[in-house]
DRENKE-192472 format. One line per field, with one value per residue (C-alpha): x, y, z. Coordinates in Angstrom, 3 decimals. Example, Ala and Ser with C-alpha at 12.3 -4.5 7.8 and 13.67 -1.06 7.14 Angstrom:
u	[12.300  13.670]
v	[-4.500  -1.060]
w	[7.800  7.140]
***
This chain:
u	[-40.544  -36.773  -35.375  -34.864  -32.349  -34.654  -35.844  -32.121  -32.230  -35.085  -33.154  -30.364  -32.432  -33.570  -29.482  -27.895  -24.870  -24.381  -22.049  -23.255  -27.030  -28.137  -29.167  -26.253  -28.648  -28.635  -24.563  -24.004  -21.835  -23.838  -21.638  -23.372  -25.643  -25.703  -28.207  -27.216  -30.334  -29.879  -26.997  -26.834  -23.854  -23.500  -20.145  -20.353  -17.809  -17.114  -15.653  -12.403  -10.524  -10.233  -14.340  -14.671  -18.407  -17.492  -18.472  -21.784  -22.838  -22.091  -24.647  -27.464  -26.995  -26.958  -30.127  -32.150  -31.510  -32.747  -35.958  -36.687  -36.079  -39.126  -37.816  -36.415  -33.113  -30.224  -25.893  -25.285  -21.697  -20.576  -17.152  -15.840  -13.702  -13.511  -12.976  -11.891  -14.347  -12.792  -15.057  -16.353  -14.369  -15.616  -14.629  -14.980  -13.076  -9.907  -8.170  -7.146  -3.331  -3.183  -5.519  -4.881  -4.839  -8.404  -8.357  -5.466  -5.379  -3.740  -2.203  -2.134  -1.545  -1.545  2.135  5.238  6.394  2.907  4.088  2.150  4.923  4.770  0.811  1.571  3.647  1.272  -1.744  -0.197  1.272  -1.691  -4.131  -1.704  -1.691  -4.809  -5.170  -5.036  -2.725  -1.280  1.351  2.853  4.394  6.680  5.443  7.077  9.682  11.771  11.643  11.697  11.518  9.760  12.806  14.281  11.304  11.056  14.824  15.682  19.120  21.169  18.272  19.478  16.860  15.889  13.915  12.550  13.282  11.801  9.669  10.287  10.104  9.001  10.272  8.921  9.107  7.314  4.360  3.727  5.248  6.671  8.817  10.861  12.644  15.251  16.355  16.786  19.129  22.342  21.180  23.419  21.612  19.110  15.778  16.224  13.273  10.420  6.909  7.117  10.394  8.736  5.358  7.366  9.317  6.934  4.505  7.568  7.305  3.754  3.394  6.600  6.451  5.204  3.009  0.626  -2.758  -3.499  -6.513  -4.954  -2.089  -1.379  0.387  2.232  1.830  3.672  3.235  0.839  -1.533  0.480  1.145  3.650  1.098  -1.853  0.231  1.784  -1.898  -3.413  -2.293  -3.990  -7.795  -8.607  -10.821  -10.330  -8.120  -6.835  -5.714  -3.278  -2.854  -1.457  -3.750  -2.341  -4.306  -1.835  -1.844  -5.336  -5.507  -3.060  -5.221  -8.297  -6.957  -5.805  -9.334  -11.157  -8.447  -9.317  -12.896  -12.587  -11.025  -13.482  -11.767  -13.777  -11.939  -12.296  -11.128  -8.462  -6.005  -4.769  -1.335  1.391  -2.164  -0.611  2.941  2.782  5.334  7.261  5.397  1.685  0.999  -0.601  1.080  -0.855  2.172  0.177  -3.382  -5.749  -8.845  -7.945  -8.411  -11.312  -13.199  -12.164  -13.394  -16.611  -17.184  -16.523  -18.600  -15.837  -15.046  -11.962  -10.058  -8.264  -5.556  -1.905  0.034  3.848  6.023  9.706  9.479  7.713  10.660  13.170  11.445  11.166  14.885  15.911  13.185  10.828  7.430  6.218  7.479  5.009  2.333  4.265  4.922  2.037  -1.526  -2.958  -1.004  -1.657  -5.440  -5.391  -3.837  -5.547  -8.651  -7.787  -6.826  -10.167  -11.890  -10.264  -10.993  -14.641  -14.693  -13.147  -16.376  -18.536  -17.233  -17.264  -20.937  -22.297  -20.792  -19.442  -18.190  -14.131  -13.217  -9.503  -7.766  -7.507  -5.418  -6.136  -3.030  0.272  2.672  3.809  7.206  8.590  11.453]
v	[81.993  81.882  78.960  77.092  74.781  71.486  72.389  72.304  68.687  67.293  68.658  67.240  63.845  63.436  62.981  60.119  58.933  57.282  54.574  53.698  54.485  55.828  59.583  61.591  62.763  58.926  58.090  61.101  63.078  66.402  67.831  71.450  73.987  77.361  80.166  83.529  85.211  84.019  82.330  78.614  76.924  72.750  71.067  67.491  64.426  62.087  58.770  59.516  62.313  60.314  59.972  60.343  61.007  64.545  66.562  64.973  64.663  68.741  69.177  67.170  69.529  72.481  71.105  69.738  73.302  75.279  73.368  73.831  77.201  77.216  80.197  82.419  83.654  81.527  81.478  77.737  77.257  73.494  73.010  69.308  67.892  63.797  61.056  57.525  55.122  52.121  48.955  47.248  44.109  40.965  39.418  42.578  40.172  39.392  42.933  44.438  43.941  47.189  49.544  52.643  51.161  51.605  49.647  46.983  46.523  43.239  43.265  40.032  37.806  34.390  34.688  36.825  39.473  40.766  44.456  44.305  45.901  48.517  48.839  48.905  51.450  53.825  52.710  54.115  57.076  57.823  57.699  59.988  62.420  62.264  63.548  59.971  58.706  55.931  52.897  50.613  47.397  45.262  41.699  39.736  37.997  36.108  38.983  42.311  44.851  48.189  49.148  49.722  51.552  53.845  54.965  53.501  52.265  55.563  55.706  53.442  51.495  53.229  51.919  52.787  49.430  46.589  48.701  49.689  53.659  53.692  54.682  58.231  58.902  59.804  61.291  57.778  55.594  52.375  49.005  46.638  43.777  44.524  47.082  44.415  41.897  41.536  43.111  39.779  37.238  34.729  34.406  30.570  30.384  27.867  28.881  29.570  31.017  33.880  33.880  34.859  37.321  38.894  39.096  40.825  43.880  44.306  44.110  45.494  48.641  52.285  52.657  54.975  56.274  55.538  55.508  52.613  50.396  48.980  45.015  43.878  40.257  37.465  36.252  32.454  31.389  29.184  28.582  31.172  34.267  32.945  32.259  35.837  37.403  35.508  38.277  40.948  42.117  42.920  45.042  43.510  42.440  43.877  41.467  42.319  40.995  41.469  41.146  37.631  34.619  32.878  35.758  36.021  31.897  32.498  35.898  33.784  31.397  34.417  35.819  32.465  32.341  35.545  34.735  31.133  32.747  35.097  37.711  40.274  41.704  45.036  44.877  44.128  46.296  45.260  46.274  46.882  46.956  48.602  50.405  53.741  54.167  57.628  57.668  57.724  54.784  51.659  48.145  45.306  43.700  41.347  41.886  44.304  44.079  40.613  41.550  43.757  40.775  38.397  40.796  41.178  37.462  36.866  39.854  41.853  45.229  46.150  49.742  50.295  49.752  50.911  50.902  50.319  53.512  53.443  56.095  54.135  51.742  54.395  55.725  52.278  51.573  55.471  55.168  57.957  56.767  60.311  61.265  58.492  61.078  63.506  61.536  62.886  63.704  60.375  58.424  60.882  60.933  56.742  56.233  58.446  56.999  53.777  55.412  56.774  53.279  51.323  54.077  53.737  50.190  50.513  53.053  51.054  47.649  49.103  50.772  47.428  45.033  45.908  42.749  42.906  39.514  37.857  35.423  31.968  29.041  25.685  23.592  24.743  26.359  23.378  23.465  25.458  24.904]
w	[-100.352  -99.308  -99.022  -95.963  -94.268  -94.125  -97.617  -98.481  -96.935  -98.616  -101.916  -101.275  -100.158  -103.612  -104.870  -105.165  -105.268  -108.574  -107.416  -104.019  -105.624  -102.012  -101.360  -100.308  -96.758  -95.562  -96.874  -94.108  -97.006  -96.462  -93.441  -94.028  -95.083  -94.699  -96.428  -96.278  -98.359  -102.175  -101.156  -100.229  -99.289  -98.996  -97.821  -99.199  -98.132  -100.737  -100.020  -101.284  -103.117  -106.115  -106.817  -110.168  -110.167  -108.492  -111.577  -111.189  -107.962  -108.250  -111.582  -109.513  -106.439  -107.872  -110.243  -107.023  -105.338  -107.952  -108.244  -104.674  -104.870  -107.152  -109.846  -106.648  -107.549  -105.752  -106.132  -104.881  -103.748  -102.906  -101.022  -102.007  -99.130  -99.183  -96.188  -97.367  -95.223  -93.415  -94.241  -91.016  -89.558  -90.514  -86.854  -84.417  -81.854  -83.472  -83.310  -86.493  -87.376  -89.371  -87.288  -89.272  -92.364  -93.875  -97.251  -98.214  -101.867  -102.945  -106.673  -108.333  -111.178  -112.501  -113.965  -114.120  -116.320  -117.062  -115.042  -111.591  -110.032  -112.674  -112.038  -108.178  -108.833  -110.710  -108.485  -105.451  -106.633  -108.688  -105.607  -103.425  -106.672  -106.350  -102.245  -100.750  -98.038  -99.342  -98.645  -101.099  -99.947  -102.300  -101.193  -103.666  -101.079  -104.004  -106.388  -104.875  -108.058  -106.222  -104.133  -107.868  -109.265  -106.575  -106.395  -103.229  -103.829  -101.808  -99.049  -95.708  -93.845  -90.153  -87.019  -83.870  -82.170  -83.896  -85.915  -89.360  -90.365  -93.995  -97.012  -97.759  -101.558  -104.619  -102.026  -100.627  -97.573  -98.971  -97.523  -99.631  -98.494  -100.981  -99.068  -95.980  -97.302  -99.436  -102.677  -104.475  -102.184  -103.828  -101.635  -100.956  -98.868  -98.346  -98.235  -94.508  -94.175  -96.810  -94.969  -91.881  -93.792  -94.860  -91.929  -90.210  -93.376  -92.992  -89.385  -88.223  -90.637  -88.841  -91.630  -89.023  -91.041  -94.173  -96.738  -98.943  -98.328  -101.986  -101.754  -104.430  -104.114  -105.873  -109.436  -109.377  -107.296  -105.366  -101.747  -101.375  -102.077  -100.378  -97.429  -97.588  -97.852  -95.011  -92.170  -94.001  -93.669  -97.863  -99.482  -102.257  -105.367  -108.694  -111.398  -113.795  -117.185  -120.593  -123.690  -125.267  -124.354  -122.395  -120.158  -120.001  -119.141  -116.102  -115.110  -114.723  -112.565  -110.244  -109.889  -109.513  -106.863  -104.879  -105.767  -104.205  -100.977  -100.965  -101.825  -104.118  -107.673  -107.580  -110.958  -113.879  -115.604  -118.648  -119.243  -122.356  -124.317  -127.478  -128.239  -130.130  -132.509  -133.183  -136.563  -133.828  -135.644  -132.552  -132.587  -130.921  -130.147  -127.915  -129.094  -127.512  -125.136  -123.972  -120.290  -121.174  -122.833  -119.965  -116.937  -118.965  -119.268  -115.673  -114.475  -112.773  -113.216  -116.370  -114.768  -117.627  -120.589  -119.969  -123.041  -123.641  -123.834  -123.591  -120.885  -118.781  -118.824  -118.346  -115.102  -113.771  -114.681  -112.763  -109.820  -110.941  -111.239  -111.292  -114.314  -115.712  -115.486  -117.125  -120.338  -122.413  -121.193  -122.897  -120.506  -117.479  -117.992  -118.732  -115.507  -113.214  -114.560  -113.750  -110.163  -109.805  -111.358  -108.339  -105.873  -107.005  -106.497  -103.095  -102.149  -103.072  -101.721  -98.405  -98.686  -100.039  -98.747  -95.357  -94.324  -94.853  -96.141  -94.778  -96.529  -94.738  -95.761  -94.255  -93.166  -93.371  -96.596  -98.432  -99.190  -102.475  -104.885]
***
């Protein structure tokens, strides 16, 4: 007996998602079949361009298909497109201050030096490689590094009154206060002197739709950073670390931080993990797995290792984080993993757990050195 169209359904009823672990029929991502004799055509939605479970979900498909075709003869085709889903508001009163923006991403870590600008860097032009629209903002207020890292230095700030156009590089829309002030002025600012600073970047920026808007937040968990997060409705955190146990001390503190505010770790990347020497040799300059072992003991998800390659410096140092994934395919496929990891977690943060926290600070910014 031919196939039919609700016998495609109840087929495709029986899949499931592997991340979200709900059938793909109820998670609305089967937008259509057609059967034209043997030949049965699904379009599927994923949650966003970078799902790494795509290779998957297809083999399960075409598997549930074919045993509902009961031995007839059938050519499956599946056309892949993909629609990143906005979590719901946790306060459907107080009116969104980024309204197009469907996921902000807040990179973190307990100290300086450990590279989150570098992973900010590779996060959001990973996900755009990837098919997302994405938006990187540089929210470090005392030490803007992503204006460097992303070549800005010849491009000149424009506006449309008060509102700031973005900078549109690298496949990505990006802001910088670096490229706002005297590039030889110190940020002598107390806590809310930044906090106003940078509330004017996020808010006054034209960063129009968007499937991710990446943060690079301050090193610490101090006043300064919690204050700078508290305009923004988060998805969720990433924590970055290097392997070494002080770093690894410091990165706890940052995730009991976002965990005390609420705020859910989507996951930790542990960076410089290992340097590879010309002879392909692996030096543990700072140990390995640290971060690994510490996101396992706290029950939060580990993306990924990045390891140290003078390249990676160099295109930091010219403003060409593209060329990271052009180094060698080790590094491409290790950090479009991690890409994918995070855009996982973002999936299925929304699809559980719908509620979008915000970070709230009681009182006012102390003051800051």
């Amino acid at each position: 007996m031919p196939l039919t169209h609700d016998a495609v359904l109840q087929a495709l009823s029986t899949v499931q998602d592997p991340d979200l672990g709900r059938d793909l029929v109820t998670l609305g991502m089967v937008k259509d079949v057609q059967i034209d004799g043997s030949k049965v055509t699904v379009g599927i939605e994923l949650t966003t361009p970078a799902c790494p479970m795509k290779d998957r979900i297809q083999s399960d498909i075409e598997a549930a298909i074919t045993q509902a075709a009961q031995g007839d003869q059938v050519h499956i085709e599946i056309e892949f497109t993909a629609k990143v889903r906005a979590a719901e508001p946790a306060d459907t009163e107080t009116p969104n201050p980024l309204p197009g923006v469907k996921h902000v991403i807040a990179v973190g870590a307990g100290k300086g030096g450990v590279g989150k600008s570098t992973v900010s860097t590779f996060l959001a032009t990973g996900l755009a490689r990837l098919g997302a629209k994405v938006g990187l903002l540089d929210g470090d207020i005392y030490g803007p590094s992503l204006a460097t890292m992303l070549g800005l230095d010849e491009i000149q700030p424009t506006a449309n009154g008060n509102i700031l156009d973005p900078f549109m590089v690298h496949g990505i829309k990006s802001m910088s206060i670096a490229k706002l002030v005297d590039p030889e002025k110190a940020m002598i600012w107390r806590g809310p002197m930044a906090h106003k600073a940078f509330s004017q970047l996020v808010l006054q920026t034209n960063w129009g739709e968007l499937d991710y808007l990446i943060v690079d937040l301050p090193p610490g968990t101090g006043d300064v950073p919690l204050s700078l997060a508290q305009l923004l409705p988060l998805t969720g955190s990433v924590v970055v670390c290097t392997p070494q146990r002080v770093a690894i001390d410091d990165a706890r503190r940052a995730v009991r931080m976002f965990q005390q505010l609420n705020v859910g770790v989507l996951g930790v990347v542990e960076n410089m993990s290992c340097f590879v020497g010309d002879d392909g040799k692996e030096y543990d300059l700072f140990g390995r797995g640290g971060a690994e072992r510490m996101a396992e003991g706290m029950g939060i998800p580990f993306l990924g290792a990045v390891p140290l390659h003078m390249n990676m410096r160099i295109n930091a140092d010219e403003g060409t984080p593209l060329k990271n994934f052009e180094i060698n395919e080790d590094i491409t496929s290790t950090l479009l993993e991690i890409c994918q990891h995070l855009a996982q977690q973002v999936s299925i943060t929304t699809m559980n757990a719908p509620e979008r926290p915000t970070l709230t600070i009681s009182g006012q910014p102390g003051p800051s050195a």
